[in-house]
Structures are given as structure tokens and as C-alpha cells.
Legacy VTK file of the C-alpha trace (Angstrom):
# vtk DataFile Version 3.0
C-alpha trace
ASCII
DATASET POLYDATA
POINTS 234 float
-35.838 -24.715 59.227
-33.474 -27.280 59.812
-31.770 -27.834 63.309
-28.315 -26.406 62.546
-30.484 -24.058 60.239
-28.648 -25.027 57.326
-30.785 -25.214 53.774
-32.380 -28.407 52.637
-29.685 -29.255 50.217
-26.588 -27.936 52.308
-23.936 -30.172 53.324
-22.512 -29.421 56.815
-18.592 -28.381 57.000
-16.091 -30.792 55.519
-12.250 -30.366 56.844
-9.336 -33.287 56.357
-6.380 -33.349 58.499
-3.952 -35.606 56.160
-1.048 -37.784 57.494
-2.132 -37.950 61.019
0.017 -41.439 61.469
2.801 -41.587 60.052
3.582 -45.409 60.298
0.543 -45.870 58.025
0.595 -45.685 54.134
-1.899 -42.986 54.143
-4.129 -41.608 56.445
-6.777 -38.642 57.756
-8.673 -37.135 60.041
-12.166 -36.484 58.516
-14.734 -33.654 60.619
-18.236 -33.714 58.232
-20.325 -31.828 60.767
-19.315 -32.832 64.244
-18.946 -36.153 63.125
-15.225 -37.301 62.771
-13.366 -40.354 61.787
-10.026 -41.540 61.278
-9.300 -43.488 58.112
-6.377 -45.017 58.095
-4.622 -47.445 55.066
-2.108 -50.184 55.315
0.063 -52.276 52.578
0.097 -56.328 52.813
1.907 -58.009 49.741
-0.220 -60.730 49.587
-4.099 -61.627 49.137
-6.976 -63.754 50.715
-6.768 -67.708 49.371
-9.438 -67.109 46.874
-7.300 -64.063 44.915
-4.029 -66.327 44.977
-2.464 -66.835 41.348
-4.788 -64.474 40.124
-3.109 -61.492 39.840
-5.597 -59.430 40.972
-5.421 -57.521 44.108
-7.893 -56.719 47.311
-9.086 -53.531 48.994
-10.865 -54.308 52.100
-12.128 -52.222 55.173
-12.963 -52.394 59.034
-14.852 -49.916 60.740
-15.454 -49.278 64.336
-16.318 -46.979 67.207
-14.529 -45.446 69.549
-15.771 -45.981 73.418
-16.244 -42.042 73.802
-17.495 -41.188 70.122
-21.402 -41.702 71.665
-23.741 -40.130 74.290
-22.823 -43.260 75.929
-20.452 -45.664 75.715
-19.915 -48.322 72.957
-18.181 -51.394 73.516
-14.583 -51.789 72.322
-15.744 -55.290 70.568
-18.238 -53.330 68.421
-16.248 -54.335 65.131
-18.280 -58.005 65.490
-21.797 -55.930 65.832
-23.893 -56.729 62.489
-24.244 -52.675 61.954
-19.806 -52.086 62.045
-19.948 -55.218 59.735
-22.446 -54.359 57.223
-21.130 -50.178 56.998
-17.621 -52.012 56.891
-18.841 -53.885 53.819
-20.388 -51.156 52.433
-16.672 -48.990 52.746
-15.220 -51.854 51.148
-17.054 -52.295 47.958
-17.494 -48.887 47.740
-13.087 -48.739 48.237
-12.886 -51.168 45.316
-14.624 -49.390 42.905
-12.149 -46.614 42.952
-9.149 -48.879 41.420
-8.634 -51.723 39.016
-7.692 -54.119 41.718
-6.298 -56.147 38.108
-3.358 -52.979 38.426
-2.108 -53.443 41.834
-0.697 -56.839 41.516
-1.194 -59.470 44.483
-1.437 -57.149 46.901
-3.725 -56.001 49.306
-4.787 -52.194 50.836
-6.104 -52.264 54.513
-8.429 -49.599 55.189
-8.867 -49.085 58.963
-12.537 -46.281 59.576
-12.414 -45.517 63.571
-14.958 -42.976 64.193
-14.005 -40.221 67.624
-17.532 -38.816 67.281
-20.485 -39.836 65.937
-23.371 -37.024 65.067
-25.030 -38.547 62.075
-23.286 -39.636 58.518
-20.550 -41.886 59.587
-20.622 -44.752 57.003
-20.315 -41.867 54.474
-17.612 -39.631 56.033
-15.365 -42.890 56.028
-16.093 -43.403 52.630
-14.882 -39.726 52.087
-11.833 -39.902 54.290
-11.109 -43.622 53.014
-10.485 -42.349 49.313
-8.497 -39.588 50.637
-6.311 -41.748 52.185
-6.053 -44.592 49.831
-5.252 -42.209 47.038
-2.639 -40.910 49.528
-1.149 -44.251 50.136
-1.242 -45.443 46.536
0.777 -42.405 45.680
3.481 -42.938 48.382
3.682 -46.706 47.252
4.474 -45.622 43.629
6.747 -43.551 44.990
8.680 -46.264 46.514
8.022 -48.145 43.934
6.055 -50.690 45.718
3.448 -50.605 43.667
3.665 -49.533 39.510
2.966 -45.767 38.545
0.077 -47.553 35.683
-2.909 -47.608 38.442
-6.080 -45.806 37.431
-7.700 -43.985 40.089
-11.758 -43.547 39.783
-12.696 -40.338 42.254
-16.087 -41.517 44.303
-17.702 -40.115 47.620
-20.782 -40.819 49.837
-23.117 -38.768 51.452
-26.786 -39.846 53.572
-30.220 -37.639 52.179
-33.191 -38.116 54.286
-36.875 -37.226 54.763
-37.695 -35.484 57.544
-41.556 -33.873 58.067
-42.097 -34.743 54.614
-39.072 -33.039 53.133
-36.202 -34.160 51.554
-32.762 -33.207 53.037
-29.198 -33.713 52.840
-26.178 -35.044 55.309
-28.367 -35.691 58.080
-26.726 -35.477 61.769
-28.182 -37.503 64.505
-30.720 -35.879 65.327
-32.078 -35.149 61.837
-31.707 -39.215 61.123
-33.110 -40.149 64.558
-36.839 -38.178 62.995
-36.014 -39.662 59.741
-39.253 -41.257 58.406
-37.392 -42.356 55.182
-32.883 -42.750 55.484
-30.815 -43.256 52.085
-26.701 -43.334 51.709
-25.535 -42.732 48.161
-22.203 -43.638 47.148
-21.010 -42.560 43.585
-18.194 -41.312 41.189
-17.466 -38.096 39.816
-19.409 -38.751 36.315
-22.541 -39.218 38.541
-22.449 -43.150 38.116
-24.074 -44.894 40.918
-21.809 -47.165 42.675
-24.698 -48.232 46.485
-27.713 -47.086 47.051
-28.827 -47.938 50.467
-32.359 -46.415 51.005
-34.973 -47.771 53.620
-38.527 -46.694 54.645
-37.494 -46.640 58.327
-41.468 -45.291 59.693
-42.584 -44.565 56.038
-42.700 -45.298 52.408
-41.300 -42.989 49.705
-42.380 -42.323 46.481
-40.950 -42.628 43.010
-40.397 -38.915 42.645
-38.828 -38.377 46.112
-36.664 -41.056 45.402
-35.169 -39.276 41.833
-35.345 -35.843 43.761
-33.138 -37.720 46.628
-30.687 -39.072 43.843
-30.451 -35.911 42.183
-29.612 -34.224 45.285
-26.811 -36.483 45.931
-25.027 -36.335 42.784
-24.746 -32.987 43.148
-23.375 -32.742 47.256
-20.733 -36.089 45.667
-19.625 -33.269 42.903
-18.927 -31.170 45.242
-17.208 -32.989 48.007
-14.982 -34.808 45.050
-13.822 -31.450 44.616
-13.057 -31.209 48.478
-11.474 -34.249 48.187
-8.685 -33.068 45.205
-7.398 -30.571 47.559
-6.008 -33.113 49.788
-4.402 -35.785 47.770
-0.768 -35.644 47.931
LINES 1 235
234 0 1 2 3 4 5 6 7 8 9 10 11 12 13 14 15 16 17 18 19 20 21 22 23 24 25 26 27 28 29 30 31 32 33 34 35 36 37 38 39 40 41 42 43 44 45 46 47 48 49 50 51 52 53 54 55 56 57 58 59 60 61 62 63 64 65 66 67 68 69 70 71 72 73 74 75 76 77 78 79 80 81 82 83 84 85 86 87 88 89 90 91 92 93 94 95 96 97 98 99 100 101 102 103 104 105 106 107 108 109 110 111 112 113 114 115 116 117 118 119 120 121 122 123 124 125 126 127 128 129 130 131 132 133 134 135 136 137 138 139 140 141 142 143 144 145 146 147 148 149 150 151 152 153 154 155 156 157 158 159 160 161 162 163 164 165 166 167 168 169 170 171 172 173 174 175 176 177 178 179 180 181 182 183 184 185 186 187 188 189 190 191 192 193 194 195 196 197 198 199 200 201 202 203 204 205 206 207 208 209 210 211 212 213 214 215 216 217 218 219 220 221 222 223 224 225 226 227 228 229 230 231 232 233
């Protein structure tokens, strides 16, 4: 039995709070479990040097904690740490899979991850929140005709699968991940495509079998949580 005695393949609560700051484009409030983030998305009309003349556009992230969001307290100049840099990269790619960057023009979407509280799955509950928002802020763009109405939009979403005492679970919190002997983070689209797999043997070594069985478990939380995800876009 699990801590929060949910089943091996359950995925704790997902809520959204949309449009929690209105100066940004687009922007939520993400709870997956008790962790919670705040994704926020901002519009620049121009691109970093090497995209100039292009005519392609840039989706980029930054991610960071909050001082309060741990048992104990995390330094406001976290954003420089390798971890906030390499989950920050991860959002990123992750973000620019979801549109033709070629359709937005030379322009680029911000996408700010600040996490309140942190109890496990953070990298992928920004992930979730970020294509909320960005979706969000695309639509309000077209709207004000900032950006054109032709922009494809490819649904994807992230969620962590462990093992834990030799048994394979999903959206680990904390405490789950802290006894993990074996830690992956999927990220894919609605069609089941695989967009990152991140997946490390932290005290352990997984098999070949485990590793499909982890997969396959994944694609079918991401179905789900896509779903989650259509109810908030504007």
C-alpha cells in the first residue's frame, strides 16, 4: 500500500486555477498532489541573436522555488542551481514541441514555473500548468491579433513513474521519490509519441521490461491528464 494509499497506477488530484495574473498573457495555478506551481507566460516581439531573420520564433522557460515551498528554506538565487537549470531546460524543450515555432513569427513566449510547494513531481506539474497557460496566452494573442489565428497547437503533458520496493508506481510525492531505487519523468503528446524520457537508476538498475511497463504506464496517466488539461483552455 502506497503512502497516500492510492493504487500503483493512480495519479494524485489535479486542479488548475486559470488567470491568476492578469498582467500576464496566460497563466495558472497548478495543485498535482500537494505540490503546486505557478506557470506563468509572457509575449516579447523579438528573438535571441541566433533566431534573427529567420522567421522562426522561441519558447523558452525558467523555473524556480519559492523560499517557503520546502521543509526548509531554499535560497531566492536558486534559478542559477544546476537542478532549476536543467528541469528549466527540460520545460523548455518540452514547451517547444507543442507549437511550430515556424507559425509564430519572430517572436518569443516567456514561460515563468515558480513552485509554492514542493511534495514530489514538480518538473512535471510545470510542464502541465505551462501548456495550460501557453495555450491560454496564444489564444488571447490571436485574439488581439498579435499573433495569426494559423498556429497549430500539439497537446503534451508530463508525469514522474518510479520504483519503489520493487514495484512500479506512478506520480511519486516526496516521500515516495526520496525511497525511489529507480526515478523516470515522461513527457509526451496525446498520440502517445514520446517527446523526454528522463529515467535514472538512482540506488538500482532496472530492467528492460520494467522500463516498457513504466512507459506504458505513463502514456496512459498523459491521456488522461491531456484530458484535464482541455477543460481549462480558454
Amino acid at each position: 500500500m502506497r503512502i497516500d494509499n492510492r493504487k500503483n497506477n493512480e495519479l494524485r488530484k489535479i486542479s488548475i486555477e486559470n488567470n491568476i495574473q492578469y498582467q500576464s498573457d496566460g497563466s495558472c495555478l497548478i495543485s498535482l498532489g500537494n505540490t503546486q506551481v505557478v506557470c506563468a507566460v509572457r509575449f516579447e516581439n523579438k528573438v535571441p541573436h541566433f533566431l534573427k531573420g529567420t522567421g522562426q520564433g522561441w519558447i523558452t522557460a525558467e523555473y524556480s522555488m519559492m523560499p517557503g515551498s520546502t521543509n526548509s528554506r531554499v535560497s531566492r538565487n536558486n534559478t542559477n542551481s544546476g537542478r532549476s537549470k536543467e528541469i528549466q531546460r527540460l520545460i523548455g524543450r518540452s514547451l517547444r514541441a507543442v507549437v511550430d515555432l515556424n507559425q509564430i513569427g519572430e517572436n518569443s513566449l516567456l514561460v515563468d514555473c515558480d513552485v509554492l510547494n514542493a511534495d514530489g513531481g514538480t518538473r512535471t506539474a510545470s510542464i502541465i500548468g505551462s501548456v495550460i497557460a501557453l495555450r491560454n496566452s496564444i489564444t488571447k494573442l490571436q485574439s488581439s491579433n498579435v499573433l495569426t489565428n494559423n498556429i497549430n497547437f500539439n497537446l503534451i503533458a508530463a508525469i514522474s513513474v518510479g520504483i519503489v520496493n520493487n514495484e512500479i508506481i506512478l506520480d511519486l510525492n516526496y516521500e515516495e521519490d526520496f525511497q525511489a531505487s529507480v526515478d523516470f519523468n515522461f513527457v509526451m503528446d496525446d498520440m502517445g509519441n514520446i517527446i523526454e524520457v528522463q529515467g535514472t537508476g538512482e540506488s538500482g538498475t532496472f530492467s528492460k521490461t520494467q522500463l516498457i511497463e513504466a512507459t506504458e504506464m505513463a502514456e496512459s496517466a498523459i491521456k488522461d491528464i491531456i484530458s484535464i488539461q482541455k477543460e481549462y483552455f480558454d
